[in-house]
C-alpha atoms as a printed R data frame, in Angstrom:
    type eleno elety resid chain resno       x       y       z
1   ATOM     1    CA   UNK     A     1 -31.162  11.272  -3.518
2   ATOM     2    CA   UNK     A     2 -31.656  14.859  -3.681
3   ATOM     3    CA   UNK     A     3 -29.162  17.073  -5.811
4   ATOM     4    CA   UNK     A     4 -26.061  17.969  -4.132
5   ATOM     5    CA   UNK     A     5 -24.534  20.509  -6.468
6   ATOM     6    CA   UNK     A     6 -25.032  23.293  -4.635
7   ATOM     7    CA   UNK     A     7 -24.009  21.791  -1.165
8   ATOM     8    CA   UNK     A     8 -20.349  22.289  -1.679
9   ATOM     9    CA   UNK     A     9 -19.608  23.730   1.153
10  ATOM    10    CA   UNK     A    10 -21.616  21.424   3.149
11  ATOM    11    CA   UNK     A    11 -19.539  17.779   1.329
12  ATOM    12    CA   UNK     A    12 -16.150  19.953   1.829
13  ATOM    13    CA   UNK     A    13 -16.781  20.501   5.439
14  ATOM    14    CA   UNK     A    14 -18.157  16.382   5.905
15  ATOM    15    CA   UNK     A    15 -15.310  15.286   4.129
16  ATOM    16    CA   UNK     A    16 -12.475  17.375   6.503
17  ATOM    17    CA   UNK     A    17 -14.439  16.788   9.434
18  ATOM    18    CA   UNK     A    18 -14.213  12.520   8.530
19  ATOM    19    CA   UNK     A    19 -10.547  13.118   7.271
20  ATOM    20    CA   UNK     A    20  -9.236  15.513  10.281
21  ATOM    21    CA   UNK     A    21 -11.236  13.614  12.641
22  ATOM    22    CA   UNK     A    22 -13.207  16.671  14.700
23  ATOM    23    CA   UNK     A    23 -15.237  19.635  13.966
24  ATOM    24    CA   UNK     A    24 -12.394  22.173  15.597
25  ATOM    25    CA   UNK     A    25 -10.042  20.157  13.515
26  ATOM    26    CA   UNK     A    26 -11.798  20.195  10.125
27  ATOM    27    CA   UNK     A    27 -12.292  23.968  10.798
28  ATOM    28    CA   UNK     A    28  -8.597  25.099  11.198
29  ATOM    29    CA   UNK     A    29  -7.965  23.065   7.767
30  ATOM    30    CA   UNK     A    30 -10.558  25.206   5.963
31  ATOM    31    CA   UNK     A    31  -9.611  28.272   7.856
32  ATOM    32    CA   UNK     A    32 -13.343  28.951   9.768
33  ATOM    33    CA   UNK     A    33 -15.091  28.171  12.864
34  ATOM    34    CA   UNK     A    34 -16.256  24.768  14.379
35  ATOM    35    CA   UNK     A    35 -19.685  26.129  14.797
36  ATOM    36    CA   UNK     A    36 -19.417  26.724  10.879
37  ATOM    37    CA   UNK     A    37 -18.199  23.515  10.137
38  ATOM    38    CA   UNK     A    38 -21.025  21.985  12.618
39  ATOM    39    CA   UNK     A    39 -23.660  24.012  10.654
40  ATOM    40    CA   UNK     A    40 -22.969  22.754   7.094
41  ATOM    41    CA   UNK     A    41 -22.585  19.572   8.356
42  ATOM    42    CA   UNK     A    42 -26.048  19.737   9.738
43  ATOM    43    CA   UNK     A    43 -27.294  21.659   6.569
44  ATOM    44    CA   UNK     A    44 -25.890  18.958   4.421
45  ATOM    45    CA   UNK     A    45 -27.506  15.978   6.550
46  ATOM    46    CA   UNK     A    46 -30.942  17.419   6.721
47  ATOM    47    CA   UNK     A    47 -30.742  17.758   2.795
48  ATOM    48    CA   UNK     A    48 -29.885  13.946   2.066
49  ATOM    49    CA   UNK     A    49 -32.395  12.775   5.427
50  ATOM    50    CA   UNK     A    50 -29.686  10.837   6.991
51  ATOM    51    CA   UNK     A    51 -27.670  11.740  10.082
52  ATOM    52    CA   UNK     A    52 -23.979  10.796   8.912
53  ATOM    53    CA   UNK     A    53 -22.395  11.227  12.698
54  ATOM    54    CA   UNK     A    54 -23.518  10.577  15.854
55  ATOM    55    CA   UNK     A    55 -22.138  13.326  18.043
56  ATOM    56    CA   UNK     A    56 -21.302  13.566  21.906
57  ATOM    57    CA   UNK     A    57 -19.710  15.853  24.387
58  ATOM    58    CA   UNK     A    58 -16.436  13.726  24.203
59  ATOM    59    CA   UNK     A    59 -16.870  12.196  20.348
60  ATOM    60    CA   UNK     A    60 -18.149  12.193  17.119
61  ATOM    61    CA   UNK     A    61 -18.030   8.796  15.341
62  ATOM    62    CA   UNK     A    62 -19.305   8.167  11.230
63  ATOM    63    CA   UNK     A    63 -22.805   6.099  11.273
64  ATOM    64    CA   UNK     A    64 -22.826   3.552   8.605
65  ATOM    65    CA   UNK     A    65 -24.802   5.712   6.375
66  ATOM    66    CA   UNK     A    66 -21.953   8.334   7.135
67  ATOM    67    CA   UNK     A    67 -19.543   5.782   6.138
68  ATOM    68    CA   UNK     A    68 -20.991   4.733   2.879
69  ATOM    69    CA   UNK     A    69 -21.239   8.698   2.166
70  ATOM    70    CA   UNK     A    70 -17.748   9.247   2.525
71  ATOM    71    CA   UNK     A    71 -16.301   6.465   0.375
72  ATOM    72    CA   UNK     A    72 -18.753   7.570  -2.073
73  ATOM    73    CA   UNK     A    73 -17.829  11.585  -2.060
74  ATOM    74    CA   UNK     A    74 -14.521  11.916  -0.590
75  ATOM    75    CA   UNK     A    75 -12.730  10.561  -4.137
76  ATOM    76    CA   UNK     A    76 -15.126  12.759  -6.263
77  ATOM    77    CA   UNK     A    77 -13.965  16.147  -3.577
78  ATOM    78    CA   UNK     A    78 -10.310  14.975  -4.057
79  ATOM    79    CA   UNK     A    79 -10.273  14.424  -8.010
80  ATOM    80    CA   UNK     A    80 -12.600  17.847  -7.971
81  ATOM    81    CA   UNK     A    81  -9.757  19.712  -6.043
82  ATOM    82    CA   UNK     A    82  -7.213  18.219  -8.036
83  ATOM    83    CA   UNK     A    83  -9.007  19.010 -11.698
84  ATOM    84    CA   UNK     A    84  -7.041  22.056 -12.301
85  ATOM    85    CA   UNK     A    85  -4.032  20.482 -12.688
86  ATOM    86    CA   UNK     A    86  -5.552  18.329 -15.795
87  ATOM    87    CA   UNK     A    87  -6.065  22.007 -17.613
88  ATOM    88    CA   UNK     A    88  -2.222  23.022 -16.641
89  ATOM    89    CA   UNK     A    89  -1.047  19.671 -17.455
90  ATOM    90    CA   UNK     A    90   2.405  21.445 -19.415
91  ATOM    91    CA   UNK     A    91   3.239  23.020 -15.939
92  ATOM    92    CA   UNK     A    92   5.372  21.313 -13.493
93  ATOM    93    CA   UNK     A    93   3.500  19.914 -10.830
94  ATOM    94    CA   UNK     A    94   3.415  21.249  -7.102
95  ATOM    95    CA   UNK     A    95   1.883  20.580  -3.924
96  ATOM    96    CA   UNK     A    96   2.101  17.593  -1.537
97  ATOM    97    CA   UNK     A    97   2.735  14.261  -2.798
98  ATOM    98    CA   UNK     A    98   1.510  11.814   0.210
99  ATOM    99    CA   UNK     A    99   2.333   8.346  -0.567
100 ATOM   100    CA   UNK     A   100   2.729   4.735   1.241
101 ATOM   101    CA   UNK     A   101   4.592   1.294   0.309
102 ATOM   102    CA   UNK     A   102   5.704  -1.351   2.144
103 ATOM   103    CA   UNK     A   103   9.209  -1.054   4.818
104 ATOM   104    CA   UNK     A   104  10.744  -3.270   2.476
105 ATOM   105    CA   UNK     A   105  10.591  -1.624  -0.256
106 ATOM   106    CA   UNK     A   106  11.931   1.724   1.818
107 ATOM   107    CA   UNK     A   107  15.771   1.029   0.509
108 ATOM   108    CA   UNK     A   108  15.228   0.207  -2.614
109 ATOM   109    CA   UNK     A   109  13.164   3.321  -3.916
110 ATOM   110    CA   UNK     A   110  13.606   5.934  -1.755
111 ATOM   111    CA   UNK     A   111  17.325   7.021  -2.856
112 ATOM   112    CA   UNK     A   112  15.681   7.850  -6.766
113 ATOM   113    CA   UNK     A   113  12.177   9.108  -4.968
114 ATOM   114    CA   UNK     A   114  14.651  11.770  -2.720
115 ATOM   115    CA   UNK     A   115  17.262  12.531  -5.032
116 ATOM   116    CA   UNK     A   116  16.632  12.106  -8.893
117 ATOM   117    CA   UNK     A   117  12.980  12.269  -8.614
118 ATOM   118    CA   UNK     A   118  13.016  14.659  -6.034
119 ATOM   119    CA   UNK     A   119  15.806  17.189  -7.829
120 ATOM   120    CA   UNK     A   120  13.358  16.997 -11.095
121 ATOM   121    CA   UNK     A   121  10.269  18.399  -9.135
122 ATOM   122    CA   UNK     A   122  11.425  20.955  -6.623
123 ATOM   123    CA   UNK     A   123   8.094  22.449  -6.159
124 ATOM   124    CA   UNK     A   124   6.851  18.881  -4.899
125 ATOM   125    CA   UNK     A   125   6.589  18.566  -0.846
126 ATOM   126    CA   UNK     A   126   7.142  14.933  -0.315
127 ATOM   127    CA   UNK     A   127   4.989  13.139   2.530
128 ATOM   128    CA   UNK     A   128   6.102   9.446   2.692
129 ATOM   129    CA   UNK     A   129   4.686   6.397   4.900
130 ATOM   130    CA   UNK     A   130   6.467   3.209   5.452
131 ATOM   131    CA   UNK     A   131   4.164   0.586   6.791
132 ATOM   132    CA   UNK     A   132   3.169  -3.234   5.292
133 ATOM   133    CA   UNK     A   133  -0.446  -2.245   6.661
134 ATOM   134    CA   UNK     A   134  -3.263  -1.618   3.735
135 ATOM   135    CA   UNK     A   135  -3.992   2.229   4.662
136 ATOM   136    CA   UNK     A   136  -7.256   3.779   3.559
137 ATOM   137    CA   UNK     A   137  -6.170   5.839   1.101
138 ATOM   138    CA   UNK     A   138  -9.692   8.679   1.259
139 ATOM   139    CA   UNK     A   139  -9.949   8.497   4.807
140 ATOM   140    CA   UNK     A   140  -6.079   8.917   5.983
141 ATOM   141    CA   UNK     A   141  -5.655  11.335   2.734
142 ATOM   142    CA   UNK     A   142  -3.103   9.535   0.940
143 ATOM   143    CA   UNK     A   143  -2.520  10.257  -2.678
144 ATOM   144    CA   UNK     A   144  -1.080   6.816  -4.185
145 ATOM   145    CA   UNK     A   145  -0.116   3.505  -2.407
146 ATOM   146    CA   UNK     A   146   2.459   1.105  -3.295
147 ATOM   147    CA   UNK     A   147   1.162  -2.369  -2.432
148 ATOM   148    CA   UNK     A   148   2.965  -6.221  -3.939
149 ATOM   149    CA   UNK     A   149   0.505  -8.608  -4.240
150 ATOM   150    CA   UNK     A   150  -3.049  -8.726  -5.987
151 ATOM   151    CA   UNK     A   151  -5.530  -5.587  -5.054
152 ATOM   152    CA   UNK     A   152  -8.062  -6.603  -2.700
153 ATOM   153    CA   UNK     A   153 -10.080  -3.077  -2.513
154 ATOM   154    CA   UNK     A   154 -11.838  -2.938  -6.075
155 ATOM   155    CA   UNK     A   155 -12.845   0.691  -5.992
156 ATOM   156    CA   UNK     A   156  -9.070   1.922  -6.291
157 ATOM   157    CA   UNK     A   157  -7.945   2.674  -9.277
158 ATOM   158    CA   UNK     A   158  -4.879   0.364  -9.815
159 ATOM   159    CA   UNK     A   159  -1.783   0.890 -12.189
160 ATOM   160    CA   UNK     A   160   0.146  -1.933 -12.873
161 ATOM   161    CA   UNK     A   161   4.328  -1.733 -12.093
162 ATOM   162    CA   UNK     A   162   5.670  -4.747 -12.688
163 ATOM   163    CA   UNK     A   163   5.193  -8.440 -12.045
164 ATOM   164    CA   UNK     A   164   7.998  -9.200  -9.204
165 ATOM   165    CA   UNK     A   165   9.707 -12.886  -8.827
166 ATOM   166    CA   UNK     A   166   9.583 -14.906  -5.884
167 ATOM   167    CA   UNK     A   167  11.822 -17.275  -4.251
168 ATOM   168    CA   UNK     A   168  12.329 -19.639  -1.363
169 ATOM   169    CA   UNK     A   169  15.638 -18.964   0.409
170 ATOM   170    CA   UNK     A   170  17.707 -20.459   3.948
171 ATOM   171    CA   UNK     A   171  20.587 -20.538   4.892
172 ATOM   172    CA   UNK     A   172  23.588 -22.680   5.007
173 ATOM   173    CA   UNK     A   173  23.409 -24.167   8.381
174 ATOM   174    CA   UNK     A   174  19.667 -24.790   7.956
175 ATOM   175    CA   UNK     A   175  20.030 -27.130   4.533
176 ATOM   176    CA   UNK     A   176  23.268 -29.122   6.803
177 ATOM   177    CA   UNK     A   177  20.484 -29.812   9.329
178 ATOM   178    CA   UNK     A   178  17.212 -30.324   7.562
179 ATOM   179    CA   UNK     A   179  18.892 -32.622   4.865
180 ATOM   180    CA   UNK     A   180  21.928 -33.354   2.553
181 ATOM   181    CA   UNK     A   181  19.894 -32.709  -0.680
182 ATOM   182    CA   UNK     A   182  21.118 -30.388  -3.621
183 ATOM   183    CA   UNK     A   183  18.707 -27.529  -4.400
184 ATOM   184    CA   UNK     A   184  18.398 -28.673  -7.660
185 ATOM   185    CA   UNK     A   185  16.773 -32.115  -6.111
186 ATOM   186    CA   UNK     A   186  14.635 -30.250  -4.159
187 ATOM   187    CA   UNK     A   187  10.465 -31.049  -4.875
188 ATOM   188    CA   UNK     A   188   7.477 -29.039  -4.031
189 ATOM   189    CA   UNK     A   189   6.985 -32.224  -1.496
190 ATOM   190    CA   UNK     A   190  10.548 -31.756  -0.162
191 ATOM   191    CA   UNK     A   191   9.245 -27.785   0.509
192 ATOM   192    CA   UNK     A   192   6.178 -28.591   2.243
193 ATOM   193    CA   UNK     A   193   7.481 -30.932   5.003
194 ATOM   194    CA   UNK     A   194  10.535 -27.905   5.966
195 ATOM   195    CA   UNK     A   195   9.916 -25.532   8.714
196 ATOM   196    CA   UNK     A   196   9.391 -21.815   7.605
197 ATOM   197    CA   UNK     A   197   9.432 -18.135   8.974
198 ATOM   198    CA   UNK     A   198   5.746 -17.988   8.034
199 ATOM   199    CA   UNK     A   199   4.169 -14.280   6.583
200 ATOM   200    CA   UNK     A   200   0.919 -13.711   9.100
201 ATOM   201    CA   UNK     A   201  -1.281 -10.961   8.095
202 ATOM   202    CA   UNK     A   202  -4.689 -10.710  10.089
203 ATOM   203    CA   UNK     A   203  -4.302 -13.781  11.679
204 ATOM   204    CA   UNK     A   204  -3.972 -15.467   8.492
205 ATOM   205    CA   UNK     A   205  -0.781 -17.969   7.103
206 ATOM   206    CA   UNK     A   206   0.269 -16.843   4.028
207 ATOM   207    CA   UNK     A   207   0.332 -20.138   1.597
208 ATOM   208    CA   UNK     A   208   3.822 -20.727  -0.368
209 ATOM   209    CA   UNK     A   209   2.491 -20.698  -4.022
210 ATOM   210    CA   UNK     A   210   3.830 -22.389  -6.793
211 ATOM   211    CA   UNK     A   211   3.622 -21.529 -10.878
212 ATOM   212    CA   UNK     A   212   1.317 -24.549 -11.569
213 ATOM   213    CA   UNK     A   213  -1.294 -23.367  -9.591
214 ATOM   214    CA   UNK     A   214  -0.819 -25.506  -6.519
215 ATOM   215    CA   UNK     A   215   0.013 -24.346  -3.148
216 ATOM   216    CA   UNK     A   216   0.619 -25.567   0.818
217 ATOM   217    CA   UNK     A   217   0.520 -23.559   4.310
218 ATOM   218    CA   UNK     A   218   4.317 -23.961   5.591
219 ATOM   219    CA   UNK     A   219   4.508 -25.408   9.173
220 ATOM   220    CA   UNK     A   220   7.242 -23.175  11.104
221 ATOM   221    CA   UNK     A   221   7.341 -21.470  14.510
222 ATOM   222    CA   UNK     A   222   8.397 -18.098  13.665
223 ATOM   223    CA   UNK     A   223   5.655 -15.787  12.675
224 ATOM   224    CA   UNK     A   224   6.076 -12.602  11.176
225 ATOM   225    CA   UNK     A   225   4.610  -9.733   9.687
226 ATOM   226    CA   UNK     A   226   7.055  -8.330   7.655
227 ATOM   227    CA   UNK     A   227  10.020  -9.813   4.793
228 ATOM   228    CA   UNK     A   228  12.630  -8.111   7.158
229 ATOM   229    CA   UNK     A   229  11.807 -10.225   9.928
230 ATOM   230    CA   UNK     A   230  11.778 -13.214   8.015
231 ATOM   231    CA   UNK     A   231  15.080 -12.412   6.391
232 ATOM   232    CA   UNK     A   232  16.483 -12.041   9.729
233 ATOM   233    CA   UNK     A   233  14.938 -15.200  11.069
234 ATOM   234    CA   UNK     A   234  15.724 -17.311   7.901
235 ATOM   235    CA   UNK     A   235  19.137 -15.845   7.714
236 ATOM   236    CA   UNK     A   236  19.361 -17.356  11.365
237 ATOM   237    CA   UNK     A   237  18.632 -20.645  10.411
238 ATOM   238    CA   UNK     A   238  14.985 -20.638  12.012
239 ATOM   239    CA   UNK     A   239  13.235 -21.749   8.704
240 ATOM   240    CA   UNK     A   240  13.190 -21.216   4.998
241 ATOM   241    CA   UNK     A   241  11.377 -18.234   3.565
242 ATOM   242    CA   UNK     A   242   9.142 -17.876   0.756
243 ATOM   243    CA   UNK     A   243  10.389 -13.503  -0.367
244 ATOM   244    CA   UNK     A   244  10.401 -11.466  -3.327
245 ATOM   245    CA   UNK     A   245  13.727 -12.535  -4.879
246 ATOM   246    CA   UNK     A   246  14.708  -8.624  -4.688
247 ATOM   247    CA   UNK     A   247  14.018  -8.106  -0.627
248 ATOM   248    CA   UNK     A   248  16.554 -10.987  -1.026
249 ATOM   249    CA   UNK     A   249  19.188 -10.663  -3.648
250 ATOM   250    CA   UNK     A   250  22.114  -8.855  -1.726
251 ATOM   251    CA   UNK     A   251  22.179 -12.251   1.021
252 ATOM   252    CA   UNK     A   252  21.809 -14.458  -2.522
253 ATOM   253    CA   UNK     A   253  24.896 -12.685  -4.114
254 ATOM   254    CA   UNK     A   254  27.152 -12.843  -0.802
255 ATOM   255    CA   UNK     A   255  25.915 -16.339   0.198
256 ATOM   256    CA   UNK     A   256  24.029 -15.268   3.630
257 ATOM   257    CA   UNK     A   257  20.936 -17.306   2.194
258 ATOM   258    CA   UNK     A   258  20.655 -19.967  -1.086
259 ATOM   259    CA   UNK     A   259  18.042 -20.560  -3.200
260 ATOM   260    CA   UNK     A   260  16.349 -23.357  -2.096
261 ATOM   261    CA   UNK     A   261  14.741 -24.899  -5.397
262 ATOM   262    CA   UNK     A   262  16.044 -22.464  -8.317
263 ATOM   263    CA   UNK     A   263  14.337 -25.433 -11.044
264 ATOM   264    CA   UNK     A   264  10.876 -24.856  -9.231
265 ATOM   265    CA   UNK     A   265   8.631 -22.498 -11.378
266 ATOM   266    CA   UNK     A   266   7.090 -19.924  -8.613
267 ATOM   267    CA   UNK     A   267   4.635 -17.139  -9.927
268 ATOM   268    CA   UNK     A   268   5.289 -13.377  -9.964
269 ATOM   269    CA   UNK     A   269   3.563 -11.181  -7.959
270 ATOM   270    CA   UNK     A   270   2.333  -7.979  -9.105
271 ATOM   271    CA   UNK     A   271   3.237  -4.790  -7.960
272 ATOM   272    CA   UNK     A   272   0.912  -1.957  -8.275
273 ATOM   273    CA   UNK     A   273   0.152   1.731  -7.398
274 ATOM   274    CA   UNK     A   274  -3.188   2.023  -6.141
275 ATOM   275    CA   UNK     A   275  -5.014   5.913  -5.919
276 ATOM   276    CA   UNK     A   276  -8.490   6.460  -5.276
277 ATOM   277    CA   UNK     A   277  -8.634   9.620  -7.694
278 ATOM   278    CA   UNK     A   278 -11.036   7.813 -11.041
279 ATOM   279    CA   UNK     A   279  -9.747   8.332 -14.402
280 ATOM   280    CA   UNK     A   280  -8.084  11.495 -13.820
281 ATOM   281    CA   UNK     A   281  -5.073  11.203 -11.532
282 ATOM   282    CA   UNK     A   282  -3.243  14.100 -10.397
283 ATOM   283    CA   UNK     A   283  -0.313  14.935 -12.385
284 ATOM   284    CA   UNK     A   284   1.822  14.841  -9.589
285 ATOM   285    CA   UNK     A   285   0.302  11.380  -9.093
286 ATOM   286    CA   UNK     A   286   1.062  10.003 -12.737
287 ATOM   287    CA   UNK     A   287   4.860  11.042 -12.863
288 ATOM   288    CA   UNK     A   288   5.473   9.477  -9.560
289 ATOM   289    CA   UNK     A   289   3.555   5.811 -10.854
290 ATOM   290    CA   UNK     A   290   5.777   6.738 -14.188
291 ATOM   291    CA   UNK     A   291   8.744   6.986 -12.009
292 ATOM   292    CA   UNK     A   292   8.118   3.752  -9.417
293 ATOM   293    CA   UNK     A   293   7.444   1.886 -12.937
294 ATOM   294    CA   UNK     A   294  10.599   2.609 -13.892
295 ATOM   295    CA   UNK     A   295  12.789   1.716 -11.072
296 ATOM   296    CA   UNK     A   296  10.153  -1.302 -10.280
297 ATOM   297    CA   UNK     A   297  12.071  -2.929 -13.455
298 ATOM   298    CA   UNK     A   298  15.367  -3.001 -11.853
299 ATOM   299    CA   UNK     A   299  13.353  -4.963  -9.134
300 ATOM   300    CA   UNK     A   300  12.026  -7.365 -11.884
301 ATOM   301    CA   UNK     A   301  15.652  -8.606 -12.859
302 ATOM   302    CA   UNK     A   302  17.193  -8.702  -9.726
């Protein structure tokens, strides 16, 4: 591989054109022309020997060689562009702070995110995304992402939150017609042969987990792809529902849903922020983890 520290301007105008999309696009973020922008490109591929995008009148798509580029540089651009605030560390931080979690998660964090957090770091511009979908964090230029569950892309940098209970809830009317047992009779055989609102993500069944290491795939005709829809569909008496215990705790307290089998041991799952900047996260990136930490405890004990 040849050396590419002198092709700045050539990886800055790659990575915007990948990130924005276009040429014309990339060019209006770094305030030039698309010809320019076309030029460095094509200075930049001629120096590594690879074309990165295959261009037409109507598009210009990433080859794979493009692709693998990008995941490899586009981190190392955004830490570089970030570096400064690592040497003014004592100063409060500024800029945008683009960030994603999970709908769910929306009402329990985003009253401290826009108020306390918010009021403590004026000079922050906020950009939140709700969505349950796994965003790519380089290409759709997110700084952090908020994500329950274990990390499935291992060249994020992951900070740990908190590890986040789990429960299996239904309601009233559903126990009276699927049986007359107690929860606290309720077996992990008892669970398996109920009908849930099932979690489908990419086609895939999530599997109702248990502490011991054992598992099953619940049977159920509701399908959904988020833990409001199988509140709402649980709370209905459509099937149980295997939740965080704190998308869940308000409908525990009032009675809306039970717990189904409060003596069965269920496992946490973790809840992490995941940023793709290496070992030297923004500042305005580690005092917003700090912050989601924090109120992620709350979430623990509920």
């Amino acid at each position: 591989m040849p050396n590419l520290l002198g092709e700045t301007s050539g990886l800055m105008a790659f990575v915007r054109t990948v990130e924005a999309g276009s040429f014309s696009a990339a060019a209006r973020d770094l305030d030039t022309t698309p010809s320019a922008v076309s030029k460095s490109v094509s200075r930049l591929e001629k120096k590594i020997g690879t074309r990165l995008f295959l261009r037409t009148t109507r598009a210009l798509t990433l080859t794979q060689d493009g692709q693998a580029f990008f995941e490899r540089v586009g981190p190392l651009l955004r830490e570089l562009d970030s570096s400064d605030e690592a040497i003014a560390s004592r100063s409060a931080p500024s800029g945008r702070l683009r960030v994603s979690m999970p709908v769910e998660f929306a009402p329990m964090l985003l009253p401290g995110l826009f108020t306390r957090f918010a009021a403590t770091y004026p000079d922050l511009h906020l950009d939140v995304g709700l969505t349950d979908r796994f965003v790519n964090l380089v290409r759709e230029d997110y700084d952090v992402v908020l994500r329950a569950g274990e990390p499935t892309q291992g060249d994020l940098m992951v900070r740990p939150l908190a590890d986040l209970p789990m429960v299996v809830v239904a309601s009233e009317p559903f126990v009276t017609t699927w049986g007359s047992q107690r929860a606290a009779q309720v077996s992990a055989q008892d669970l398996a042969r109920l009908p849930f609102a099932r979690y489908v993500s990419n086609g895939l069944i999530a599997p109702v987990r248990l502490a011991d290491g054992t598992s099953f795939v619940p049977s159920g005709r509701v399908d959904c792809d988020s833990g409001f829809a199988m509140i709402q569909a649980a709370m209905a008496g459509l099937g149980a529902a295997y939740l965080l215990r704190c998308l869940v705790a308000v409908e525990l307290k009032t009675g809306a849903l039970v717990d189904l089998a409060p003596h069965l041991s269920l496992p946490r799952l973790p809840f992490n922020a995941l940023h793709a900047f290496g070992r030297t996260a923004p500042l305005r990136v580690r005092l917003f983890c700090d912050f989601v930490a924090n109120e992620a405890k709350v979430l623990a004990a509920m």
